[in-house]
MIMI-953855 format. One line per field, with one value per residue: x, y, z of N, C-alpha, C in turn. Coordinates in steps of 0.2 Angstrom, whole numbers. Atoms other than C-alpha are relative to their C-alpha. Layout:
nu: [X|...];
nv: [Y|...];
nw: [Z|...];
cau: [X|...];
cav: [Y|...];
caw: [Z|...];
cu: [X|...];
cv: [Y|...];
cw: [Z|...];
end
This chain:
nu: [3|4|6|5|2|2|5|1|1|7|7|-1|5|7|5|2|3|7|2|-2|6|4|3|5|8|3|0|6|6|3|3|5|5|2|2|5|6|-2|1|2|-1|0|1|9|5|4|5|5|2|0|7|4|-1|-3|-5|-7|-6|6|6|-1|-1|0|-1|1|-2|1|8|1|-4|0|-8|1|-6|-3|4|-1|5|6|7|4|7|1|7|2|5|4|-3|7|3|-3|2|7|-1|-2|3|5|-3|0|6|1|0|5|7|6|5|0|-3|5|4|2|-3|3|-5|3|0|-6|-2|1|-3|-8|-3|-6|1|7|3|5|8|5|2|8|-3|0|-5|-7|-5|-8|1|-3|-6|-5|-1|-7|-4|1|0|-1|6|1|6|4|-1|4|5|-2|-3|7|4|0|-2|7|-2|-7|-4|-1|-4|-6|-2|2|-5|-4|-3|-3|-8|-3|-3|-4|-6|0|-2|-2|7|6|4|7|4|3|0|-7|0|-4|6|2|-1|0|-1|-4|-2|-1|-7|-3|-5|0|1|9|3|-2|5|9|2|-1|5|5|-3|3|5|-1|8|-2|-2|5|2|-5|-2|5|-2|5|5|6|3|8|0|7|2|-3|-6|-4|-6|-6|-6|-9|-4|-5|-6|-2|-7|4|-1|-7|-4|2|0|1|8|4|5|5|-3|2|-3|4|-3|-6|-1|-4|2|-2|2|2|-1|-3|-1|-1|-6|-2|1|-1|3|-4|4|-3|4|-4|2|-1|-3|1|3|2|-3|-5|5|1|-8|-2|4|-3|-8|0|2|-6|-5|4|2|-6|-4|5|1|-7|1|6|-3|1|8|7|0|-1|6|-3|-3|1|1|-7|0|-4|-4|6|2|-5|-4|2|-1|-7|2|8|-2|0|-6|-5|-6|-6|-2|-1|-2|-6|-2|-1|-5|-9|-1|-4|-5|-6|-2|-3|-5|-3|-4|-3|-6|-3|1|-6|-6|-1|-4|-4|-4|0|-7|-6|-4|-4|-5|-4|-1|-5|-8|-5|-3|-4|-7|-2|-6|0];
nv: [-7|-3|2|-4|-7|1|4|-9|-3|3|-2|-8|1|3|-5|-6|3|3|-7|-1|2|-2|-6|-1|5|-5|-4|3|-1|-6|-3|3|-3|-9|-3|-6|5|3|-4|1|-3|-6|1|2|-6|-5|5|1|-3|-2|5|-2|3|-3|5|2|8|3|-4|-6|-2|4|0|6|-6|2|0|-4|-6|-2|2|3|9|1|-3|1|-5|-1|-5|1|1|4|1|6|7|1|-3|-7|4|0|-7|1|2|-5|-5|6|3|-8|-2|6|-1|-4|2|0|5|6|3|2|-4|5|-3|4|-1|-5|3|-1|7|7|0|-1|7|0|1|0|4|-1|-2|-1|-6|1|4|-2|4|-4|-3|7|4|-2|-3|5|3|-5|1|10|3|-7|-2|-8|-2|-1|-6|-5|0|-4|-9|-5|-1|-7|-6|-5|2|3|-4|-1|6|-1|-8|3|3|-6|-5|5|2|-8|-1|7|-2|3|-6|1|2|-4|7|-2|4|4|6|-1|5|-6|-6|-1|-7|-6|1|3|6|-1|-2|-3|0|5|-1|-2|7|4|-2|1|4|-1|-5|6|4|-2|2|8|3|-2|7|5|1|0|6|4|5|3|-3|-2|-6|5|5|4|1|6|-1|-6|-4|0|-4|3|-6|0|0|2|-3|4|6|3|-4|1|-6|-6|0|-6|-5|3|3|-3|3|4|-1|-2|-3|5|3|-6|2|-1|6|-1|8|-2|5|0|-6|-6|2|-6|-1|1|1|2|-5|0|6|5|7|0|3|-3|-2|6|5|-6|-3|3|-1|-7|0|3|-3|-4|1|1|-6|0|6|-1|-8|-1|2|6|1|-1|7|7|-3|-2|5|5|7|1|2|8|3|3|-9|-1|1|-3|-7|0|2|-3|-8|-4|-1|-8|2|2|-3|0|9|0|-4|8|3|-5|1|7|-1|-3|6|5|-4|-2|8|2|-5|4|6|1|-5|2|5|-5|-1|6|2|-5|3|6|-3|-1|5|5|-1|0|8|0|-1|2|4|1];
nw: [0|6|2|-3|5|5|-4|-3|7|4|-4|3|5|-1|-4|6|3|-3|-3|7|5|-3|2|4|1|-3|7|5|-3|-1|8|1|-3|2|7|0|3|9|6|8|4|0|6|0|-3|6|4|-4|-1|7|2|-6|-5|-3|-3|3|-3|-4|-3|-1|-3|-6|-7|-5|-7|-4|-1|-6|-3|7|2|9|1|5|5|7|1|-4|1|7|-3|1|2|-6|2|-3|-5|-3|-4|-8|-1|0|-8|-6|-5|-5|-4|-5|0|-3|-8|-2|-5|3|1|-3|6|5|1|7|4|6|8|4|7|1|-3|4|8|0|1|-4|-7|-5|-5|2|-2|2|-1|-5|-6|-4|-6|-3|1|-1|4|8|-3|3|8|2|-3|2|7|3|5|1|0|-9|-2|4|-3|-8|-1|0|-8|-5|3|4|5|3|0|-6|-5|1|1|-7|-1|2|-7|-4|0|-3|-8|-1|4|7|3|10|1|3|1|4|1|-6|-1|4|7|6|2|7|4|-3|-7|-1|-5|-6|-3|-6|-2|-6|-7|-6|-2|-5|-7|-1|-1|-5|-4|1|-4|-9|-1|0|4|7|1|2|9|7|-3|3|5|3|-4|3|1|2|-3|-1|8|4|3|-2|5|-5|3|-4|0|6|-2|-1|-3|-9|-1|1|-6|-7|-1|4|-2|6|-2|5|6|8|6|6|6|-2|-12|-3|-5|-6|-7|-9|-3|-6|-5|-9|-2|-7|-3|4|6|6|4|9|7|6|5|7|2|5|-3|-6|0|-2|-5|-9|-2|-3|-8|-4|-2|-3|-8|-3|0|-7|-6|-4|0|-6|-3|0|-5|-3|-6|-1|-1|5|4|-5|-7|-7|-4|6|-5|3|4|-2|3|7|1|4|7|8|2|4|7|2|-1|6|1|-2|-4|5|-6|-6|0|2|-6|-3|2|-1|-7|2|5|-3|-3|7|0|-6|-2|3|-1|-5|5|3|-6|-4|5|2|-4|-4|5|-3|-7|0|6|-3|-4|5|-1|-6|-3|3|-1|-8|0|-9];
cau: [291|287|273|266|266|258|245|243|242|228|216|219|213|198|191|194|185|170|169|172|158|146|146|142|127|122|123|113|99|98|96|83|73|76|74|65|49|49|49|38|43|43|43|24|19|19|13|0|-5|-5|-19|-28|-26|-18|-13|6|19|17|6|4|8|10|11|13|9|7|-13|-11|1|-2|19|23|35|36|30|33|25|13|4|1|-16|-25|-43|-50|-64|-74|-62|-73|-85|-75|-80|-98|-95|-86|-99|-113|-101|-99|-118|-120|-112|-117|-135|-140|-142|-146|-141|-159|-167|-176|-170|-182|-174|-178|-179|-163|-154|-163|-156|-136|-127|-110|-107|-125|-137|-150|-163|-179|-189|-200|-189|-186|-169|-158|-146|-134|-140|-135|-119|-114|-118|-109|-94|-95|-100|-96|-114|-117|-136|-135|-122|-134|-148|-140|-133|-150|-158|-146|-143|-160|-150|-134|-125|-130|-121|-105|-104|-107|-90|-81|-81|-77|-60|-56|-57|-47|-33|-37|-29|-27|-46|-61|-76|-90|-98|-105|-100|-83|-90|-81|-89|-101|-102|-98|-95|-79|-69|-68|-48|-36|-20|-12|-8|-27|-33|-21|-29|-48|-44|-34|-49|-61|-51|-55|-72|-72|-91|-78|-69|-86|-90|-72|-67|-82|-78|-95|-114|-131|-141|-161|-157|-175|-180|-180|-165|-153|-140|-123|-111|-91|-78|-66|-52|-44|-30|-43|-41|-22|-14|-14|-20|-27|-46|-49|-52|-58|-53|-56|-55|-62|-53|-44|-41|-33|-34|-33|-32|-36|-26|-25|-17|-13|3|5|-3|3|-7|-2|-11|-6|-14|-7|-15|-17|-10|-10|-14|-24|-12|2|-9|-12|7|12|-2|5|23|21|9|22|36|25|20|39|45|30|32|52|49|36|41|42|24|16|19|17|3|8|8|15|10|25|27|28|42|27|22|39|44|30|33|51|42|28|40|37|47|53|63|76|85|86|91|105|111|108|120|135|135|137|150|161|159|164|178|185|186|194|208|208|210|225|236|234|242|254|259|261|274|284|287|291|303|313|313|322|335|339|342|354|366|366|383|385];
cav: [-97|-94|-107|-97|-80|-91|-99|-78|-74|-85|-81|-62|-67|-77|-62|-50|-59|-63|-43|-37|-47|-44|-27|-29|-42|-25|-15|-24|-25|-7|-2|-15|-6|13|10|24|18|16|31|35|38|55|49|39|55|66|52|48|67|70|55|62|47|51|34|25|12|9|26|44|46|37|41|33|43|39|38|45|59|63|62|57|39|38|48|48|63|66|81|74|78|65|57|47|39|29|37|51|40|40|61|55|44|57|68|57|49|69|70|53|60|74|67|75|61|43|29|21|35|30|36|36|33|47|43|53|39|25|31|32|17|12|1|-3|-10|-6|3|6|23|26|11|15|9|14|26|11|1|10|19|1|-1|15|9|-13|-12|6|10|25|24|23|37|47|44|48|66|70|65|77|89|92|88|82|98|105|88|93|110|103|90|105|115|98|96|114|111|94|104|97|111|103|95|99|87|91|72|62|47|49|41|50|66|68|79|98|91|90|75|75|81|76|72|56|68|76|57|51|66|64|46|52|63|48|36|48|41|24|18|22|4|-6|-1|-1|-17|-26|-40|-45|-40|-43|-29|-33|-44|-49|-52|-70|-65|-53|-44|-50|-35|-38|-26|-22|-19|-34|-30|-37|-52|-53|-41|-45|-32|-22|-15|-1|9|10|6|18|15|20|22|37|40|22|11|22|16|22|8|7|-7|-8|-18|-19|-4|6|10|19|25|21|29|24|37|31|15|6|-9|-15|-28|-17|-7|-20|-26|-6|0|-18|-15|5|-1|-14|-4|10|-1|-7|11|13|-2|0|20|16|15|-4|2|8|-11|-24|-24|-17|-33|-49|-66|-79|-89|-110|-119|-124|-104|-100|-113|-109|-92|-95|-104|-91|-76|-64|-63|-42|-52|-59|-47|-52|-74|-67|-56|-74|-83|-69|-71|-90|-87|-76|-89|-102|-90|-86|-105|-110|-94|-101|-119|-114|-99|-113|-127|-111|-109|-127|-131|-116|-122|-139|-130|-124|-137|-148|-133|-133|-152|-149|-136|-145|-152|-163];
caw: [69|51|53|68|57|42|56|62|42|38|54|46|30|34|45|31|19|30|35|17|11|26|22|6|7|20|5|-5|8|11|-10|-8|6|-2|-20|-28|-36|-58|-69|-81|-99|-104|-124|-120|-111|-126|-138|-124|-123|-142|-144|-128|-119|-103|-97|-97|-93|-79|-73|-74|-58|-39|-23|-6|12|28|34|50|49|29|27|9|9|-8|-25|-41|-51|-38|-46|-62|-66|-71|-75|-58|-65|-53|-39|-38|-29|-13|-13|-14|2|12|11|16|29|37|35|44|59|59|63|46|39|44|34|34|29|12|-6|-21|-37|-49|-68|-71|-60|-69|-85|-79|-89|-84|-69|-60|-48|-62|-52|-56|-56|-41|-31|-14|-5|12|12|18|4|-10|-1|-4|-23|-24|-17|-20|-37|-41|-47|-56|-55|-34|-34|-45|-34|-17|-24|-28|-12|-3|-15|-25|-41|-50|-51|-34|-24|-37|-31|-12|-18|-26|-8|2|-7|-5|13|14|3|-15|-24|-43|-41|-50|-51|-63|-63|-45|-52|-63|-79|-96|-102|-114|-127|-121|-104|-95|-86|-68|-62|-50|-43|-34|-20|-18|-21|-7|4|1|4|20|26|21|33|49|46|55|44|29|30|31|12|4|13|7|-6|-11|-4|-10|-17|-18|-4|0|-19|-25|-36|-28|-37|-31|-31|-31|-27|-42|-31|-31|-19|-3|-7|-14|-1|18|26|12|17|2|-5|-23|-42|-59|-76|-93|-109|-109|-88|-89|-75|-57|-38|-20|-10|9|20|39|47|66|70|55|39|23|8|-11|-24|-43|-57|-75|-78|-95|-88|-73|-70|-69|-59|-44|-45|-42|-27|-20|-20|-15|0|5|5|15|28|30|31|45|53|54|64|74|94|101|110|97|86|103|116|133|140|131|139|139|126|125|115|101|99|96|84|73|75|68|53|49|50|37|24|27|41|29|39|53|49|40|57|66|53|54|73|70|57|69|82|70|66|84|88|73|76|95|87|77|91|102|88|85|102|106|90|96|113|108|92|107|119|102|102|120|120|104|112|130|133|149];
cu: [-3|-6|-4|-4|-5|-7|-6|-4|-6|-5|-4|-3|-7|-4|-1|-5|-7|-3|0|-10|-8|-2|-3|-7|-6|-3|-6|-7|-4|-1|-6|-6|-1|-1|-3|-7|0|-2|-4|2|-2|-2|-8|-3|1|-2|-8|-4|-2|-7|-7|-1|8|4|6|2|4|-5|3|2|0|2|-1|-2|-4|-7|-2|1|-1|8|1|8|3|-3|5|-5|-8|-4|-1|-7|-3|-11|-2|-4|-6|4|-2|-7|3|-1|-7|-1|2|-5|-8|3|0|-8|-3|2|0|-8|-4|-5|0|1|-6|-5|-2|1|-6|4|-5|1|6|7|0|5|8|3|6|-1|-6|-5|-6|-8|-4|-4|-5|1|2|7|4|5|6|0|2|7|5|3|2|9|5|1|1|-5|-2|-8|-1|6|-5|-4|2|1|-8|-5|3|0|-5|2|6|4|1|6|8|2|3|9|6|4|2|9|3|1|2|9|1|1|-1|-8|-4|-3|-5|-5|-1|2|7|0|4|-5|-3|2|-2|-1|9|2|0|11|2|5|3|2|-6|-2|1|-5|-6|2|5|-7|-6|1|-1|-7|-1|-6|4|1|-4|-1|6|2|-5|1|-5|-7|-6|-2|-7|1|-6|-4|2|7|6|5|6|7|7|3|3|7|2|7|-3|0|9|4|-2|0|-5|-9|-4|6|-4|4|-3|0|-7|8|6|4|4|-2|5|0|0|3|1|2|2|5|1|-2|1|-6|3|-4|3|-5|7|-4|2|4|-4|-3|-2|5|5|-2|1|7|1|-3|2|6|0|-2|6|7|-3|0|8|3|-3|2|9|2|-1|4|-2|-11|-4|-1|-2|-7|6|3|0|0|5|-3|5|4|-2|0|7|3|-5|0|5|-3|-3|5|-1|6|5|5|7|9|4|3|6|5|3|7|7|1|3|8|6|1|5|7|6|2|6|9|4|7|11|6|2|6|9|6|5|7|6|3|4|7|5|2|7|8|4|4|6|6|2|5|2|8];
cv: [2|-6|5|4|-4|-1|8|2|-4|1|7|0|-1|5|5|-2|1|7|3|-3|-3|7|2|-3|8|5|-1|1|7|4|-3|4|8|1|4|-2|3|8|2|2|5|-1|-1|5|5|-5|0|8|4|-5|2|-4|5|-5|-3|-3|3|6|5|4|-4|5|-3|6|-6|3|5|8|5|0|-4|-3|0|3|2|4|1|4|-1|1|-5|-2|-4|-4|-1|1|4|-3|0|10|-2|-4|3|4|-2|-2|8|0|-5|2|7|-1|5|-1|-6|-5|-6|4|-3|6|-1|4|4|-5|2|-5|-6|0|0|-7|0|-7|1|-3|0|1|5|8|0|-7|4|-4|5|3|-6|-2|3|4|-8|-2|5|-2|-9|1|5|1|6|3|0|6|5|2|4|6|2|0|4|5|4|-2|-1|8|6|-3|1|7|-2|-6|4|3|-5|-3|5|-1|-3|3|-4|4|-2|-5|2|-5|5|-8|-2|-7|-1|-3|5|4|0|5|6|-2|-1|-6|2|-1|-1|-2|-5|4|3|-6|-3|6|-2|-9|0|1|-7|-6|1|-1|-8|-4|-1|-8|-6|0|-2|-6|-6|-4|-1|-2|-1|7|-4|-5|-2|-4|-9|-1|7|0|-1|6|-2|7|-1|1|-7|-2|-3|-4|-4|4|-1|9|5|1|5|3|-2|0|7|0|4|2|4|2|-8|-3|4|-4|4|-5|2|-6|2|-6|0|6|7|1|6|0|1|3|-1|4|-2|-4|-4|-4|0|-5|3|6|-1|-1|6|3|-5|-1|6|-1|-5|3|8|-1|-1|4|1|-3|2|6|-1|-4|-8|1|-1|-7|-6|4|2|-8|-9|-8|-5|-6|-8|-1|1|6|1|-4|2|5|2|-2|4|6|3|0|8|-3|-3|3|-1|-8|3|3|-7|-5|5|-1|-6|0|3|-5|-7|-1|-1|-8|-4|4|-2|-7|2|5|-6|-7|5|-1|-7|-2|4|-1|-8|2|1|-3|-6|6|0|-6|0|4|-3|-4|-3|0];
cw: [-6|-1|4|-4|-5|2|1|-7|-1|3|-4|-4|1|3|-4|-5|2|1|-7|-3|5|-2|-6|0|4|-4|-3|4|1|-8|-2|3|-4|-6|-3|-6|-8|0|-4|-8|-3|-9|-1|3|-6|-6|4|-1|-8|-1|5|5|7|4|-2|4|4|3|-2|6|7|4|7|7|6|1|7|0|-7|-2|-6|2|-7|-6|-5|-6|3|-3|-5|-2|-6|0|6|-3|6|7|1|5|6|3|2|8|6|1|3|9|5|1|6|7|3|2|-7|-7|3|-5|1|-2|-9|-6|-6|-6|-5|-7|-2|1|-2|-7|-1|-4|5|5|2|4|-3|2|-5|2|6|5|5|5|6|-1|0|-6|-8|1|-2|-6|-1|-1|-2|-8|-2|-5|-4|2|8|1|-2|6|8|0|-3|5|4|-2|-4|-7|-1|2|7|5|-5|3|9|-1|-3|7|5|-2|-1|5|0|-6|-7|-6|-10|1|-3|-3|-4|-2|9|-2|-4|-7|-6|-4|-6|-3|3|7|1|4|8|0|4|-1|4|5|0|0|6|8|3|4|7|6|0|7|7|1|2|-5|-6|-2|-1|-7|-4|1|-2|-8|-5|6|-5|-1|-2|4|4|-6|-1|-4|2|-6|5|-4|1|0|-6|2|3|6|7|0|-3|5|7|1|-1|1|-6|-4|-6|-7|-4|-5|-4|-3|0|7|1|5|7|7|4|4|6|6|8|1|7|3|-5|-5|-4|-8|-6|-5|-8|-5|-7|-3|-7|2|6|3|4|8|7|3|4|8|3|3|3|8|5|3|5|6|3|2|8|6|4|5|5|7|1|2|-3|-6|6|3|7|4|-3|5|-3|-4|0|-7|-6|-2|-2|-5|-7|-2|-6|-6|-4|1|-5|-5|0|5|0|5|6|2|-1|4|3|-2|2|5|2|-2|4|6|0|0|6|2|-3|1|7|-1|-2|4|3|-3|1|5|0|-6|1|5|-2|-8|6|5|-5|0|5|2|-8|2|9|-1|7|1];
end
């Protein structure tokens, strides 16, 4: 009898154990998906604001939102205001892209470059005064190589002049709800003298590049890697994107990049996952580095949040055709790693399995020593 009990007592244990320290691994995984995204130091923000610089370790500010619904995932002094830089170019694109389908404008309608546009430094595609290129074609080096001299040119082909095509992106982000906004350049470059910066906000950034998004033409320019410009000339200009994230982020199709001096380095990010998409901007980061690392982990963590909500239908096609042996083992090979999840579900199921046979295993030893325990006393008081 006292082995049965000990044989009883050890199943007990071994079930506590394994339940005890399943819930914690649970544990662990769920501080993993919620964590709240890094801090900034409040010490480097009045240093950083005393110098005039406005950038910090790791940003001035982040934001995550859903694309579709505008629903804020994750944010970290969102209305920080901050310097966008050549994130202001994505306002120059929207209001083209409205005018595009509105029918009033066309995207080869032709542009000549004035002299004022010749002479924009910065970022450029080095046009010439009295050159004549498409709408399309410079919407690119706006966007690609973040040109100053082809945003210049396009706001004064719509607009008559510079400060007109601001006033015209002024009233576009009042009605997209860009309340802490206020542009006074076309191209985002740092103010001259008696000029001020362009102003905004990672959440007006994440809107404008919300509102940007409902234009499908939007994704051809900010998705683009690398594009001739002068692509008939003996020597084209090859432009590259500076958002590095299209080529290090699955997924990742835009948006656009910022940077000078004091504005730090800025992003626009936007990625897509099974039907979801979600939009990262990161605002004033010391490093470009830290930059890319943050809009990648914010977007990643967006989509899983997305992804995770989202009805089976709206992630699967309607109809799944069946799947051979081969299809499924690679599948099981190539699984993402956000599934982690789901192996470790697999093995605990084992584990109880395991478990239950072993506990069988040992009742069934249990019983069996206890029937023959009393078979030895019944043959010790029998007297013939």
């Amino acid at each position: 009898m006292k082995r049965y009990f000990s044989c009883v007592a050890a199943v007990m244990v071994i079930l506590i154990v394994f339940a005890s320290s399943s819930g914690y691994a649970a544990k662990g995984r769920d501080r993993g998906r919620n964590a709240p995204l890094a801090q900034s130091d409040p010490a480097q923000a009045n240093q950083a604001s005393k110098s005039g610089i406005i950038s910090k370790n790791p940003y001035a500010g982040a934001i995550v939102t859903d694309a579709k619904t505008g629903n804020v995932l994750f944010e970290d002094n969102p209305d920080a205001k901050g310097y966008p830089a050549s994130i202001t170019k994505l306002m120059v694109l929207l209001i083209f892209l409205d005018a595009i389908e509105s029918k009033r404008v066309n995207l080869q309608d032709p542009v000549t470059v004035t002299a004022e546009a010749s002479r924009i430094g910065g970022s450029q595609v080095y046009l010439k005064e009295n050159e004549v290129f498409p709408v399309e074609d410079l919407l690119y080096a706006t966007i690609v190589q973040s040109a100053n001299d082809a945003a210049t040119a396009l706001a004064i082909h719509y607009a008559g002049d510079r400060t007109a095509f601001v006033d015209v992106m002024n009233k576009r982000a009042q009605e997209i709800g860009m309340k802490d906004t206020v542009f006074h350049s076309v191209h985002g470059l740092p103010p001259g003298k008696d000029q001020l910066p362009d102003t905004s906000t990672p959440r007006d950034l994440a809107k404008l590049s919300q509102e940007l998004l409902k234009h499908p033409l939007a994704l051809n320019y900010t998705s683009t890697k690398e594009r001739p410009f002068r692509a008939g000339t003996p020597e084209p200009f090859i432009m590259r994107s500076h958002n590095h994230l299209l080529e290090r982020m699955d997924g990742c199709d835009g948006l656009k990049t910022g940077y000078f001096t004091k504005a730090g380095f800025s992003i626009a990010a936007t990625a897509t996952k099974q039907g979801a998409r979600a939009i990262a901007v990161v605002l004033g980061s010391a490093d470009r580095k830290v930059r890319d690392a943050k809009a990648r982990e914010f977007l990643s963590k967006g989509l899983m949040k997305l992804v995770a909500k989202a009805p089976p239908s709206a992630t699967a096609p309607a109809v799944q055709p069946e799947k051979t042996a081969t299809q499924k083992d690679v599948e099981v090979k190539t699984e993402p790693r956000e599934k982690k999840g789901d192996v470790i579900q697999i093995r605990k199921s084992t584990i109880v399995i395991i478990v239950a046979i072993i506990a069988g295993i040992l009742a069934l030893l249990a019983i069996r020593f206890f029937i023959k325990n009393n078979r030895s006393r019944d043959k010790n008081i029998y007297v013939p």
